[in-house]
PAVEX-377784 format. One line per field, with one value per atom (N, C-alpha, C, CB): residue in one letter; atom name; x, y, z. Coordinates in pm, 1 decimal. Glycine has a CB too. Example, Ala and Ser with C-alpha at 12.3 -4.5 7.8 and 13.67 -1.06 7.14 Angstrom:
2
r	A/A/A/A/S/S/S/S
a	N/CA/C/CB/N/CA/C/CB
east	1319.0/1230.0/1320.0/1130.8/1285.0/1367.0/1290.0/1408.4
north	-569.0/-450.0/-330.0/-447.3/-225.0/-106.0/3.0/-59.8
up	780.0/780.0/780.0/904.6/708.0/714.0/787.0/572.5
This chain:
77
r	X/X/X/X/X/X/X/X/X/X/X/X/X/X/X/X/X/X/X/X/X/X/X/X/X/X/X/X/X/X/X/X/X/X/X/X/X/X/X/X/X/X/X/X/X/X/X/X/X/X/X/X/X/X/X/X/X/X/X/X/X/X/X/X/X/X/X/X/X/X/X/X/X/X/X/X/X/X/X/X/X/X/X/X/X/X/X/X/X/X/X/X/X/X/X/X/X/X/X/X/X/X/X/X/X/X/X/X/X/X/X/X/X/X/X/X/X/X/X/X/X/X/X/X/X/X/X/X/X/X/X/X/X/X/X/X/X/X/X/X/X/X/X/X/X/X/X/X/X/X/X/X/X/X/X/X/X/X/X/X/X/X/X/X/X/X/X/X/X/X/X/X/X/X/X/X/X/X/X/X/X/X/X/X/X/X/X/X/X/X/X/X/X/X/X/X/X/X/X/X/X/X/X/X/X/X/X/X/X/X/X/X/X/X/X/X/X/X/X/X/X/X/X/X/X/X/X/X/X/X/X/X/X/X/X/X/X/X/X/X/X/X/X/X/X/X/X/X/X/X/X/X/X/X/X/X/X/X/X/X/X/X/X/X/X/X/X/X/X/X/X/X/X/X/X/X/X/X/X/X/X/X/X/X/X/X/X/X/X/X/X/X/X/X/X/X/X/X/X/X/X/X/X/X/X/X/X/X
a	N/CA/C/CB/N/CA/C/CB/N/CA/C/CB/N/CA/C/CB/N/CA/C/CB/N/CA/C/CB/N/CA/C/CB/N/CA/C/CB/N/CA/C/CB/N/CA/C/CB/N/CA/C/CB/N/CA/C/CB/N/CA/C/CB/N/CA/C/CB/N/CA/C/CB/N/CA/C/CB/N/CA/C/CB/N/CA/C/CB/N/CA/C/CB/N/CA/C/CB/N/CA/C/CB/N/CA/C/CB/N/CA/C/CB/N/CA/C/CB/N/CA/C/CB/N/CA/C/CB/N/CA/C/CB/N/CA/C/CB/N/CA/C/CB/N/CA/C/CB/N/CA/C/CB/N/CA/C/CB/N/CA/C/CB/N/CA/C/CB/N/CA/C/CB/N/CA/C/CB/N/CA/C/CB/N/CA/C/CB/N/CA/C/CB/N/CA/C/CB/N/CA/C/CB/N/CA/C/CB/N/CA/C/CB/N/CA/C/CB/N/CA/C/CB/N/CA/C/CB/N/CA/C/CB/N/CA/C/CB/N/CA/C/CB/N/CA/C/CB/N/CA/C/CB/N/CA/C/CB/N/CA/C/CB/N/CA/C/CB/N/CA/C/CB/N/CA/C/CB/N/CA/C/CB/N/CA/C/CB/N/CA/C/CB/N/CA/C/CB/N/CA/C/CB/N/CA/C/CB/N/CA/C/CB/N/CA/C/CB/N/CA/C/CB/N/CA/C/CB/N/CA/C/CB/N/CA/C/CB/N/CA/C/CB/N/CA/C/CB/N/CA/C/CB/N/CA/C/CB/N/CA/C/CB/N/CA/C/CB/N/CA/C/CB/N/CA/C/CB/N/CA/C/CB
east	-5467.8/-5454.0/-5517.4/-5518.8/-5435.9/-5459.4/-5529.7/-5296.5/-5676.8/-5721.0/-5656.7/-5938.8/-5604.2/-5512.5/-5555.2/-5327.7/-5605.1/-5594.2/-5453.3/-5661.5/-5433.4/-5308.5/-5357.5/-5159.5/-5299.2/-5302.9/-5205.2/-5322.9/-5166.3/-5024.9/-4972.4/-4945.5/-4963.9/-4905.4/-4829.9/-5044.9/-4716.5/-4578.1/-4450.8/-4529.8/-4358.9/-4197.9/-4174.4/-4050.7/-4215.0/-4220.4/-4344.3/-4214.9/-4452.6/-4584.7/-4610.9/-4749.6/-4623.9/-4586.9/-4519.6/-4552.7/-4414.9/-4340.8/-4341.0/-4225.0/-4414.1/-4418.6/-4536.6/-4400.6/-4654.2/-4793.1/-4802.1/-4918.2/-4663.6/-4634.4/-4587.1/-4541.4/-4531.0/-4453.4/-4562.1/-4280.4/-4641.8/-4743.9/-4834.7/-4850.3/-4878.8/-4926.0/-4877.6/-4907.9/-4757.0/-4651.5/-4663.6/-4551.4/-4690.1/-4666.0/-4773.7/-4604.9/-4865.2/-5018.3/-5136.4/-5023.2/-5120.7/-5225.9/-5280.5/-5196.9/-5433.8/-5524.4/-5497.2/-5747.6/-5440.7/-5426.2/-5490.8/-5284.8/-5563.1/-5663.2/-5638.9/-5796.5/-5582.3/-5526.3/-5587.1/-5376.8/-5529.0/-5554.2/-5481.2/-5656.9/-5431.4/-5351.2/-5437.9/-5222.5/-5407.3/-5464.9/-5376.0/-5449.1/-5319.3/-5239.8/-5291.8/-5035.4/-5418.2/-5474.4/-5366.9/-5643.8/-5300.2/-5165.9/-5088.1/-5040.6/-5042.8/-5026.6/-5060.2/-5025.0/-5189.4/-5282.0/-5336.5/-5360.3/-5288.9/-5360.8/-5245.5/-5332.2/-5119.6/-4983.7/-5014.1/-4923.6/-5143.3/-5140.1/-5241.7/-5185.8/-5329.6/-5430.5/-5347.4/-5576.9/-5201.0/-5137.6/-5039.7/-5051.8/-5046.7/-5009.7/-5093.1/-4910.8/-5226.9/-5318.5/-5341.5/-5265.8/-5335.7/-5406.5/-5542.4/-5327.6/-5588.7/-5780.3/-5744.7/-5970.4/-5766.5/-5755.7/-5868.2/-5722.6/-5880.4/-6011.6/-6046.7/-6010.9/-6135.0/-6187.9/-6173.4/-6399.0/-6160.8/-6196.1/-6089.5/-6351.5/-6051.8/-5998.1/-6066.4/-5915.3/-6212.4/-6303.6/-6309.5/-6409.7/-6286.7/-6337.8/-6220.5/-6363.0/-6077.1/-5984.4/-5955.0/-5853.8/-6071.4/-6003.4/-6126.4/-5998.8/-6252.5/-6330.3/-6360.7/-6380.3/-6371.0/-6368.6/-6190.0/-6447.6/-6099.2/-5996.8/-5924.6/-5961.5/-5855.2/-5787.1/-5687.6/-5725.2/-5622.9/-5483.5/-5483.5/-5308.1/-5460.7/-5470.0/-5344.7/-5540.0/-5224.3/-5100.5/-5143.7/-4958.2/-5031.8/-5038.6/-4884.6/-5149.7/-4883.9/-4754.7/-4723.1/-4674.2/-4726.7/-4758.2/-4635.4/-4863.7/-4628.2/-4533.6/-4498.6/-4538.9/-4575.2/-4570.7/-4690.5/-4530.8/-4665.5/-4724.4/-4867.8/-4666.2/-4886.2/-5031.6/-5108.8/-5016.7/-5082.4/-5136.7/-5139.1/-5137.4/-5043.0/-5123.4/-5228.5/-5021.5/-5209.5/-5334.1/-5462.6/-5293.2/-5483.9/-5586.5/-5650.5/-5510.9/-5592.4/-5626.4/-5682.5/-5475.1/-5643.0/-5712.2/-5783.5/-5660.0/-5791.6/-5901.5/-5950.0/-5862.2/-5954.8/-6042.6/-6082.3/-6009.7
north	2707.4/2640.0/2501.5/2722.5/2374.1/2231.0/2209.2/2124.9/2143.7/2113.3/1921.3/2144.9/1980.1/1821.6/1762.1/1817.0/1636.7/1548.1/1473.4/1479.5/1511.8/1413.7/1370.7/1471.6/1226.4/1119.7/1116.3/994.4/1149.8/1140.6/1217.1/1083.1/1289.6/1440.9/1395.6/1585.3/1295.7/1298.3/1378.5/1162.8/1306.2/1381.3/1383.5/1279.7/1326.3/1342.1/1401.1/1194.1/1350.2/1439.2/1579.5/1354.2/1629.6/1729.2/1872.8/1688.5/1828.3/1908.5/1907.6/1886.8/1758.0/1814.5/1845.3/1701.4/1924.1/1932.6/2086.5/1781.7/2150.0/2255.6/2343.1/2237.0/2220.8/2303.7/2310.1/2194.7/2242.5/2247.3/2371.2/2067.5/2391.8/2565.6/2616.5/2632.5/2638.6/2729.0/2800.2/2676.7/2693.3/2721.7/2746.2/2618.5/2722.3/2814.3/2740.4/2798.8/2594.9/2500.1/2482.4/2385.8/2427.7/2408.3/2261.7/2427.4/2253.5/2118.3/2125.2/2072.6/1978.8/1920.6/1810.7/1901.8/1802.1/1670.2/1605.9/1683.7/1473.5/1371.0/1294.7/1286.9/1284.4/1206.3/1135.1/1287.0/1028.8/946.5/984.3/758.0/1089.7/1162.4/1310.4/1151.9/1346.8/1438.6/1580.7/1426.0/1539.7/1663.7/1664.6/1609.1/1633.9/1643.0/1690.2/1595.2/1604.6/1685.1/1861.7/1621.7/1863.7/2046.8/2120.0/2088.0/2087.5/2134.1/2231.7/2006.3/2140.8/2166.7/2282.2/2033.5/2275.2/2397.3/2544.6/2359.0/2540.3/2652.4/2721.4/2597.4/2610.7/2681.0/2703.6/2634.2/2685.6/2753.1/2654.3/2902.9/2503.5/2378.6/2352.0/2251.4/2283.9/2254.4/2108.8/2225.7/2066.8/1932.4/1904.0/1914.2/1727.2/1679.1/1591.5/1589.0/1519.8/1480.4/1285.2/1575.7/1297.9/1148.9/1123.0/1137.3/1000.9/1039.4/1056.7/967.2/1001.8/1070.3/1182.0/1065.1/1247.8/1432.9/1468.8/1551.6/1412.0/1499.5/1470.8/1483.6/1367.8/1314.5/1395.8/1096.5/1414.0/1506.0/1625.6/1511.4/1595.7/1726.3/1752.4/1867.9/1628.1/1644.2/1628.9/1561.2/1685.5/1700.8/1580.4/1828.8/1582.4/1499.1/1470.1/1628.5/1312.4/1236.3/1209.6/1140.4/1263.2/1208.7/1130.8/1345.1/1010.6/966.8/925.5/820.3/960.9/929.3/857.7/1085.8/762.4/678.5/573.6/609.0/507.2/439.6/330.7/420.6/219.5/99.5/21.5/22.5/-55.5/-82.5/-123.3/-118.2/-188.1/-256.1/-117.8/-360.7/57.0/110.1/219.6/106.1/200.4/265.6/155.9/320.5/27.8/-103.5/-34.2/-235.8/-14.1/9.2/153.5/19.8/226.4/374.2/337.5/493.4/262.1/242.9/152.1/243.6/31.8/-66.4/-61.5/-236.0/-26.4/-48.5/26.1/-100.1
up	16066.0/16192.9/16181.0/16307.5/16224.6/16188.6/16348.8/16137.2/16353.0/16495.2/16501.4/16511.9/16658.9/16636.3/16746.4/16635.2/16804.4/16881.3/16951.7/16818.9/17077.0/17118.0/17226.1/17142.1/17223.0/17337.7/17397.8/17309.6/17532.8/17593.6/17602.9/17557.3/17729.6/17761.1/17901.3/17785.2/17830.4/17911.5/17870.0/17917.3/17928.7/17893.8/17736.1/17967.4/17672.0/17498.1/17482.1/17398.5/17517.5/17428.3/17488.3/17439.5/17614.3/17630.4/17568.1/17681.3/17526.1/17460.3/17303.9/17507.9/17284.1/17098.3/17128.6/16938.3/17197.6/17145.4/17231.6/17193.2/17306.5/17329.0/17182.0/17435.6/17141.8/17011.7/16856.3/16966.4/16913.3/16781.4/16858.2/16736.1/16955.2/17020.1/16969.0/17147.7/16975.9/16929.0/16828.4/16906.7/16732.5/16578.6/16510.9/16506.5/16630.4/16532.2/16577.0/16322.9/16605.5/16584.3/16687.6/16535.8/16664.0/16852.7/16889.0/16859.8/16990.7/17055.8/17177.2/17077.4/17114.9/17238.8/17286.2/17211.3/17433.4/17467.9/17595.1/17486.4/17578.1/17726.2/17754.6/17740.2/17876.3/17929.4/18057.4/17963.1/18071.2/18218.4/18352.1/18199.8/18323.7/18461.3/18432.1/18464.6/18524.2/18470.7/18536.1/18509.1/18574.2/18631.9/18506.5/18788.0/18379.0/18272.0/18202.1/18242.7/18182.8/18125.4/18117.1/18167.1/18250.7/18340.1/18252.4/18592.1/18285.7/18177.1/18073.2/18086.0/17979.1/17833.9/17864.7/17717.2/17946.4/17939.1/17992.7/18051.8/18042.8/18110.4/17994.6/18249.9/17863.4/17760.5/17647.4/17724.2/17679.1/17605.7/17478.6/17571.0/17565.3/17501.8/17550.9/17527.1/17468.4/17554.7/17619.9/17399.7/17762.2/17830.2/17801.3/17974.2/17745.9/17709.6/17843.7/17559.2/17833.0/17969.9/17893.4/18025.5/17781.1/17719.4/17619.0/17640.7/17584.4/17466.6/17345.9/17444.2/17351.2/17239.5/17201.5/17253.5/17345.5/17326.1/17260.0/17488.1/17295.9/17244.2/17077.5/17335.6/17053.2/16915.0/16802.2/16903.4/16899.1/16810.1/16735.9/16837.7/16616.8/16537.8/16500.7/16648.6/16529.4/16527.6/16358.0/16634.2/16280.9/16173.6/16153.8/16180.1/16279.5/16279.1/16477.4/16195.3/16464.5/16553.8/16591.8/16526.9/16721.2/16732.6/16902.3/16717.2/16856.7/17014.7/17069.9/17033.7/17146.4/17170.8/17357.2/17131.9/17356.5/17448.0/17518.9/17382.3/17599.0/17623.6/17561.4/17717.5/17517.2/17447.4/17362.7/17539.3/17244.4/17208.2/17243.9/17177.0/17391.4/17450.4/17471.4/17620.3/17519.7/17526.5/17447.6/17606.8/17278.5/17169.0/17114.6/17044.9/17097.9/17115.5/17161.4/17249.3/17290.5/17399.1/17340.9/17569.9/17272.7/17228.1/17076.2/17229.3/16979.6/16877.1/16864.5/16797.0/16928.2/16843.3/16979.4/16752.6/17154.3/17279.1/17333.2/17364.0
């Protein structure tokens, strides 16, 4: 089991970080729409409160976000 960090639990991240549950792995996520976010804990994802928290102790870091300025804002701010 790969412990994974995801950023972005919309209409795309949502569903690939449902499908990584799926398949074995612990996903710990955050989204800034914490009603998204709640999503991932109803399929037996951990909701992080930060994106630090969700990236800690993390294996593999996915983000999947709307546009470039706020995958920007997630890695270097």
């Amino acid at each position: 089991m790969t412990q994974i960090g995801f950023i972005g639990l919309g209409r795309m991240g949502f569903p690939m970080a449902q499908n990584l549950i799926k398949a074995g792995h612990a996903v710990t996520g955050f989204d800034v729409d914490s009603a998204a976010a709640e999503r991932l804990s109803a399929v037996s994802g951990t909701v992080a409160t930060a994106i630090d928290v969700a990236c800690a102790g993390a294996e593999v870091v996915i983000t999947m976000l709307p546009s470039g300025k706020e995958v920007r804002e997630v890695y270097l701010g």
